[in-house]
C-alpha positions as CSV (number, residue, x, y, z in Angstrom):
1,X,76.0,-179.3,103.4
2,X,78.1,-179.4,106.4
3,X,80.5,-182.0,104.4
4,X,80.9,-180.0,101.4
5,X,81.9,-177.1,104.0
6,X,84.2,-179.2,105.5
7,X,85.3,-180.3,102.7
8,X,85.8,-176.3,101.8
9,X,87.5,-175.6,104.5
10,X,89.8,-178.7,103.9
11,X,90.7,-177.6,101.0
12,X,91.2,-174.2,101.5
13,X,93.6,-175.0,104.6
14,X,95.4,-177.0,102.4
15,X,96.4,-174.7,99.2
16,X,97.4,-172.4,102.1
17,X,99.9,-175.0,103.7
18,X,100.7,-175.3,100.2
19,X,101.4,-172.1,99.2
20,X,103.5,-171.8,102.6
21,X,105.6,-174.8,101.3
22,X,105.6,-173.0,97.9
23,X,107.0,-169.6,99.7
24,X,109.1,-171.9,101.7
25,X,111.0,-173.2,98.6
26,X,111.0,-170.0,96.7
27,X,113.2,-168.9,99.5
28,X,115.3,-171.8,99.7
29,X,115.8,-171.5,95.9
30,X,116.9,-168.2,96.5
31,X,119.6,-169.0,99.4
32,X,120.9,-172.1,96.9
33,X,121.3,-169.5,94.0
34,X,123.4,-167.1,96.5
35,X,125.5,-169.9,98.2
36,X,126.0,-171.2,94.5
37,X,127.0,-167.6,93.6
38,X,129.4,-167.5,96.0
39,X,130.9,-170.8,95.7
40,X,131.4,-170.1,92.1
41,X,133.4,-166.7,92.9
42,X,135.4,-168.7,95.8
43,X,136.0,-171.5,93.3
44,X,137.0,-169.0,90.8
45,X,139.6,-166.7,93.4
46,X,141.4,-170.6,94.6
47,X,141.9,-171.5,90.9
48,X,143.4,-168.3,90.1
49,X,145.7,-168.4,93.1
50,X,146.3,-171.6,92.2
51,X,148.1,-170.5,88.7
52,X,149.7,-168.1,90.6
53,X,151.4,-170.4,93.1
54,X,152.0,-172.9,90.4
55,X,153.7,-170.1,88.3
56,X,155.9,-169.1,91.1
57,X,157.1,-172.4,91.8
58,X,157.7,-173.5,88.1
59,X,159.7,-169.5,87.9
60,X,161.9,-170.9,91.3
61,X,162.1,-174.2,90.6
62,X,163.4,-173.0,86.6
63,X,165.6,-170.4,88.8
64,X,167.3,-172.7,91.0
65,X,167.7,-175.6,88.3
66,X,170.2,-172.7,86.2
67,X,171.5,-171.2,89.7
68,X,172.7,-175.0,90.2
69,X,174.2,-175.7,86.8
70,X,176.5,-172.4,86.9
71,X,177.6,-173.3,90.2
72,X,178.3,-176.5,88.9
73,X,179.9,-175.6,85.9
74,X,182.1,-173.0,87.8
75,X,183.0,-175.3,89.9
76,X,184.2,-177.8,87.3
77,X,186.7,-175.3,85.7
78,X,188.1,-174.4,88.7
79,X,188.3,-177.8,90.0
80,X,190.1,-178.5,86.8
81,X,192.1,-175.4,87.1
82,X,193.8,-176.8,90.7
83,X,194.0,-180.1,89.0
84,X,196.2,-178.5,86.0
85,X,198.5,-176.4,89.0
86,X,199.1,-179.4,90.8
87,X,199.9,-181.7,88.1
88,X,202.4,-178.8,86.4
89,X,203.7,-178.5,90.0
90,X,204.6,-181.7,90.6
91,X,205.6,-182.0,87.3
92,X,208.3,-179.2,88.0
93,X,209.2,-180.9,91.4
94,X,209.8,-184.4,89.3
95,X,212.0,-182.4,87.3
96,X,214.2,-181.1,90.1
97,X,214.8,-184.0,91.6
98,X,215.2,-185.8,88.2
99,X,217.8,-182.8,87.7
100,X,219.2,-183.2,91.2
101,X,219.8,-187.0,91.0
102,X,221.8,-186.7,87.4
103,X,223.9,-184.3,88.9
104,X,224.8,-186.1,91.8
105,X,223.6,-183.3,94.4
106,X,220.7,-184.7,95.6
107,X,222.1,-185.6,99.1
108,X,224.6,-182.6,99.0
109,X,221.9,-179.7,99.0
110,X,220.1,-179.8,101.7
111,X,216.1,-179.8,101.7
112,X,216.0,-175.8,103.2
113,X,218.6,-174.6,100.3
114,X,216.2,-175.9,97.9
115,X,213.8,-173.3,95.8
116,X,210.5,-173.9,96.9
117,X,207.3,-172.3,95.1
């Protein structure tokens, strides 16, 4: 008899370590479920930032793309503007001295007589 008590008492000691263990788990199940939870919501909250940043580069980076090529093409016309005003100037200054020279009064008139622009 003793050994079947024994035996018992085993047993019984036993399904209540396991039903610790099984309490034990249930709890750790639980704490899984809420660290999932809020890994899930952080995951979530990054990713939409995420867009967010991504959209507000792509907007800038669209932004500064046109902001460079009206600076560059305003600064081809008027590039080509002081081209044209040069070359007409010293087109008119070609012509003065050309004029000068076939009338013989280049080295008459002196340089601070001559019209200047």
């Amino acid at each position: 008899m003793l050994g079947i008590r024994s035996l018992k008492k085993e047993l019984t000691d036993l399904n209540n370590e396991m039903k610790a263990v099984r309490e034990q788990l249930e709890k750790l199940s639980s704490q899984v479920d809420t660290v999932s939870l809020h890994l899930t919501t952080s995951m979530d909250k990054i990713s939409d930032t995420l867009e967010e940043t991504n959209e507000t580069i792509r907007n800038s980076l669209n932004l500064t793309s046109e902001t460079i090529n009206n600076m560059s093409i305003t600064f081809s016309k008027s590039l080509e503007k002081a081209l044209q005003k040069v070359s007409d100037f010293k087109l008119q200054m070609d012509i003065r001295e050309t004029i000068l020279k076939s009338l013989g009064l280049k080295d008459i008139i002196p340089d601070f007589l001559r019209k200047n622009k």
